[in-house]
N, C-alpha and C positions, 0 to 999 in steps of 0.2 A: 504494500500500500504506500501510495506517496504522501510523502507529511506533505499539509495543507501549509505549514509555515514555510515550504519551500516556495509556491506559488507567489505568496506576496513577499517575497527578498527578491525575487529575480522580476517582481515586479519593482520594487524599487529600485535596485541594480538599474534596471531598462531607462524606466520613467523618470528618476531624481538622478542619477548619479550620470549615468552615460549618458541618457537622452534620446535612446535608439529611434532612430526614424525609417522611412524605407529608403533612402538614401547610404545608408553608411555600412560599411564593410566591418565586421567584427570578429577578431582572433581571440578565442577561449583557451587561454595555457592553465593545464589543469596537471595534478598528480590523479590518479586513479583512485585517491579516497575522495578525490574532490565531484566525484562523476556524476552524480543525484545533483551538485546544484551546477555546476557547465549544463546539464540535460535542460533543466528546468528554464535557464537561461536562454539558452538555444532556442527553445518554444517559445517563449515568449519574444524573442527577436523576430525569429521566423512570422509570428505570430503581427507582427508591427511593418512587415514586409522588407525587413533587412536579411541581409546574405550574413549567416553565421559559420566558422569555421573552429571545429575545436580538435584540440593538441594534447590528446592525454597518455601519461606516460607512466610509469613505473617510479615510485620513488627512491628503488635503488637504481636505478639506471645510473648517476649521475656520479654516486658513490664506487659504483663498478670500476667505470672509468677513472676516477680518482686512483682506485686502488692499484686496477693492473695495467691502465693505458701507461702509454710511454712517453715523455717530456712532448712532443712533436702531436700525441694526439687530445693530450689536455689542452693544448693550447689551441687547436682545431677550429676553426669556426665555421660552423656550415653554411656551404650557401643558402639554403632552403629558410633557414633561420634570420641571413641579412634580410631575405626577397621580404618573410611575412614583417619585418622594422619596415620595407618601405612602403607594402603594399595597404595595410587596414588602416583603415582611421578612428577605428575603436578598439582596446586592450582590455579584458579581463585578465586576471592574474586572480587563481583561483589557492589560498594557502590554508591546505589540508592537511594536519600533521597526521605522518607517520611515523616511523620510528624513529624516535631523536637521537637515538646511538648508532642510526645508519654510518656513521663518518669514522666509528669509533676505532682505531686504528693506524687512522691515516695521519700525517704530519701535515699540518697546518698549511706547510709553505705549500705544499700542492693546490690547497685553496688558493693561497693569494695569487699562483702560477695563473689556474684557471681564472682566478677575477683580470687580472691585468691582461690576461687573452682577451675575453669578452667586450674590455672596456670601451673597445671602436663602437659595438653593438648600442650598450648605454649612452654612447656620446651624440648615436646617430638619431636613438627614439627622444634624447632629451632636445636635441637642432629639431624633430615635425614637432614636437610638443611645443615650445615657444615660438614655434610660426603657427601655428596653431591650425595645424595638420593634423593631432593625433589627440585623443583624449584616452585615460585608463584608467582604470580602479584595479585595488588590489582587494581582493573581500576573501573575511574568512568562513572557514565551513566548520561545525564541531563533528569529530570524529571519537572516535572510541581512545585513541592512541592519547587525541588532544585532552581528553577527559581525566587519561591515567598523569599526564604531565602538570594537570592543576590539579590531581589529588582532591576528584570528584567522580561520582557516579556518571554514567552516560545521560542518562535523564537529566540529572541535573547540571550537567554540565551543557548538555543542549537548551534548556531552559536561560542558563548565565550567558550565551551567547545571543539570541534571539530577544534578551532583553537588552544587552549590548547594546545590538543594530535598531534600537527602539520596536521592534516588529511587534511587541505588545502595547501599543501606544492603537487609539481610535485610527489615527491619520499619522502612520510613519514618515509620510514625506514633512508634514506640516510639522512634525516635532524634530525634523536636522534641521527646518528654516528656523525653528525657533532658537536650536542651539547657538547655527547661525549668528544670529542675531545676539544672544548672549557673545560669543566670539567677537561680534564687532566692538560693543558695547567695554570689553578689555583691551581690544587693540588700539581702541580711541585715547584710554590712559595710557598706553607704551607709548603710543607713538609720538605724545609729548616728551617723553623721559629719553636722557642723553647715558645712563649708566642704569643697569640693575646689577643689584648683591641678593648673591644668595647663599644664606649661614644656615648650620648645621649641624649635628654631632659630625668633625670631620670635615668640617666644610665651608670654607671660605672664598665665593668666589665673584669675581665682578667682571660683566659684558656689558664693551660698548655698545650700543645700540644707538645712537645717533646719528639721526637720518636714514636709517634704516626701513626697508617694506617690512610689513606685515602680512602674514598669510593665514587666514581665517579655513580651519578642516574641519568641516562639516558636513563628511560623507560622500563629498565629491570626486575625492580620489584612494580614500580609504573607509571598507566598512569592516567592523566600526571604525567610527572616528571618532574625534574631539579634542582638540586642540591648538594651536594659536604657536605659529612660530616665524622665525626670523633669520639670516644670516650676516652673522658679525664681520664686520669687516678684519683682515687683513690685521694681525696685530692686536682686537679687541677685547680678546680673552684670559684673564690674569687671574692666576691666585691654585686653587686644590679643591676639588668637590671628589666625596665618597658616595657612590652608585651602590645602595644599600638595595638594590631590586635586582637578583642574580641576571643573568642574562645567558641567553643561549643562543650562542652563533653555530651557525651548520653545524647543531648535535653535537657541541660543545658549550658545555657551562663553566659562566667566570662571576666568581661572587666575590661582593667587596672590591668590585675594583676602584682603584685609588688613580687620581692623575694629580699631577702638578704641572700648569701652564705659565710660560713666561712666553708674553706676547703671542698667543695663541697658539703656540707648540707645545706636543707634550716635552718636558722634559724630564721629568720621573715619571715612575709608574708602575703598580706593583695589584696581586690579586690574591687573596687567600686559598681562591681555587681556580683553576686555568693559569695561571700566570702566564704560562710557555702560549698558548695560544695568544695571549693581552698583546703578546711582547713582538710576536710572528705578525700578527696581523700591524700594530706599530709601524714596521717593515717593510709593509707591502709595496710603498712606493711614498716619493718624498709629501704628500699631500694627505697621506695617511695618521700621519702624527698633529695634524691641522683642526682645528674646527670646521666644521661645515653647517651645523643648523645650532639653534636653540630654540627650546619652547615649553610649553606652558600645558598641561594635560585639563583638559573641561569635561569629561563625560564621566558623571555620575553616580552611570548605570553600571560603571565598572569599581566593582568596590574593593576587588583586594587584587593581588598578582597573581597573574597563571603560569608563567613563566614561558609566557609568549608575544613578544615583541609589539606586538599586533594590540595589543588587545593593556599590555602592562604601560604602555609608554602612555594610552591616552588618558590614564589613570585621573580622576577630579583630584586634584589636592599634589601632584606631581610635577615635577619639570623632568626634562632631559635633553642631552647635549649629544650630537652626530660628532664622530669622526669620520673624517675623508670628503666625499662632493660635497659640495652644495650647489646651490637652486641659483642659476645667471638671470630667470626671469623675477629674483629677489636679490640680486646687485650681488650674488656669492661667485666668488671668482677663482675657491680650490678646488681643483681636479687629483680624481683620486680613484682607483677602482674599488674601493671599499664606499659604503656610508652604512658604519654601524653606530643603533640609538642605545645609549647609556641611559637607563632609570634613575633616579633620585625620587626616592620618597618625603615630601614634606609636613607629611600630616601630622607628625608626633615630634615638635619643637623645630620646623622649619621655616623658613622666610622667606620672601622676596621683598627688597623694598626697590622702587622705583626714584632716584634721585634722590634719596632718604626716604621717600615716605612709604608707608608700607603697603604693598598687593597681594601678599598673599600670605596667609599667617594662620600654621599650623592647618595648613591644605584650605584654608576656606579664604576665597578671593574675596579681596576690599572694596572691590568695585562694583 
């Protein structure tokens, strides 16, 4: 039987987020746990009189590769994979988790090998994106795997999802404008303020933000979403923040990680767990030790950590900091084949103040 709660996501997906019309060509990149809601989605494109195309694969496929390919076939980039960067002008990006120890084994640098292969790939979808050629969402799906990795039942874990993406709300579209709109309503106070500090157990840290855009997420390119971020200029990042929300990069977990910034490089940096990954990825190329985003977590409906990226960073009462790209249609000008998001929890004696005055205290915003 198909859950009816897929019906209205992939109506939202369609209606609020992409916009699908019968004009627009659609690429669905899906893992195979993700295949109930690609399906769902596909229908309802089909359904609005758009051409859907979807890509689903194995989620060890990738890991295989990692493990027994050979320098020359990690680094590989297929054609079939540039054609679909030139040809859609709508992206799904479907994240299903499956096994998050797929990777387990492998050395890190083989990641960064393959990211810094890819990177032409990222550089070519983020040029249609700012000509504004391309639109995507990345949206999540709950799986049985993603259930065991937040340390919930499957029921209930699909339930914490689904209230996430607001899909229990009368009118789901009417409640991301509303957020929306909450969204604006914070970026209007940053975007007066020339410095934020954010204190902490562990945590001392200050971003220029002066003259800076604002980017308002709500829903449009992430579901869920919630959140409000920015890219600091070039030198804007000073001081030590503790990432007290573990984080798991490619089925690798690093908790407690620690950075210390002089002029927005890392220059120390250490993990209680992962280090050797913290330290690899560091590495991966000179824009990797850089800033790339900062922001501000608004959704709510997310109330404690899953230990899923997706879902932990838009956390209400959170901030967190990218390393590697950032966003050129937000004046961000590091290139990097990484951008991984660091959690900070601010809800239990955290802060933000805005030019002194305070925005955000002990997770509940001042504004």
């Amino acid at each position: 039987m198909t859950d009816p709660r897929l019906a209205r996501y992939a109506d939202l997906i369609c209606e609020y987020s992409l916009g699908i019309e019968d004009s627009h060509r659609l690429f669905i990149l899906t893992p195979s746990e993700g295949g109930p809601l690609a399906v769902a989605v596909a229908r309802e494109a089909w359904r609005r009189g758009a051409r859907a195309s979807v890509a689903m694969g194995p989620s060890w496929g990738e890991s295989d590769l990692l493990r027994y390919g050979s320098d020359d076939q990690v680094a590989y980039l297929d054609p079939a994979t540039r054609e679909e960067v030139e040809r859609f002008d709508r992206w799904l990006f479907i994240w299903a988790p499956g096994n998050t120890a797929e990777l387990s084994g492998i050395a890190s640098a083989r990641d960064a090998a393959m990211a810094r292969a890819r990177r032409p790939l990222f550089e070519r979808h983020s040029e249609r994106e700012a000509a504004g050629e391309l639109t995507w969402l990345g949206a999540g799906f709950p799986t049985a795997l993603g259930a065991q990795t937040a340390r919930m039942g499957t029921a209930a874990w699909e339930r914490f999802v689904y209230a996430a993406l607001l899909l229990d709300e009368p009118d789901p579209v009417a409640a991301w404008r509303a957020l929306g709109e909450r969204n604006a309503r914070l970026i209007e106070r940053l975007a007066a303020a020339s410095e934020l500090r954010i204190t902490g157990p562990g945590t001392d840290l200050r971003v220029n933000i002066e003259g800076r855009a604002w980017e308002s997420c709500a829903g449009e390119m992430n579901l869920p979403d919630g959140e409000v971020f920015c890219c600091p200029p070039a030198g804007g990042v000073q001081g030590e923040i503790t990432f007290d929300v573990p984080s798991m990069l490619d089925g690798r977990t690093c908790r407690d990680v620690r950075l210390r910034f002089e002029a927005s490089v890392v220059v120390d940096a250490s993990a209680s767990v992962g280090e050797d990954v913290l330290l690899s990825r560091l590495d991966t190329d000179d824009g990797a030790r850089r800033v790339g985003e900062f922001a501000i977590g608004t959704n709510e409906m997310i109330t404690r950590a899953v230990g899923d990226t997706l879902f932990d960073e838009k956390i209400g009462g959170t901030c967190h900091l990218a390393l590697g790209l950032s966003f050129p249609l937000l004046g961000g000008d590091n290139v990097s084949a990484i951008h991984w998001d660091l959690v900070r929890d601010l809800r239990a004696g955290g802060r933000i103040e805005a030019d002194g005055e305070a925005v955000l205290v002990d997770g509940r915003l001042q504004v």
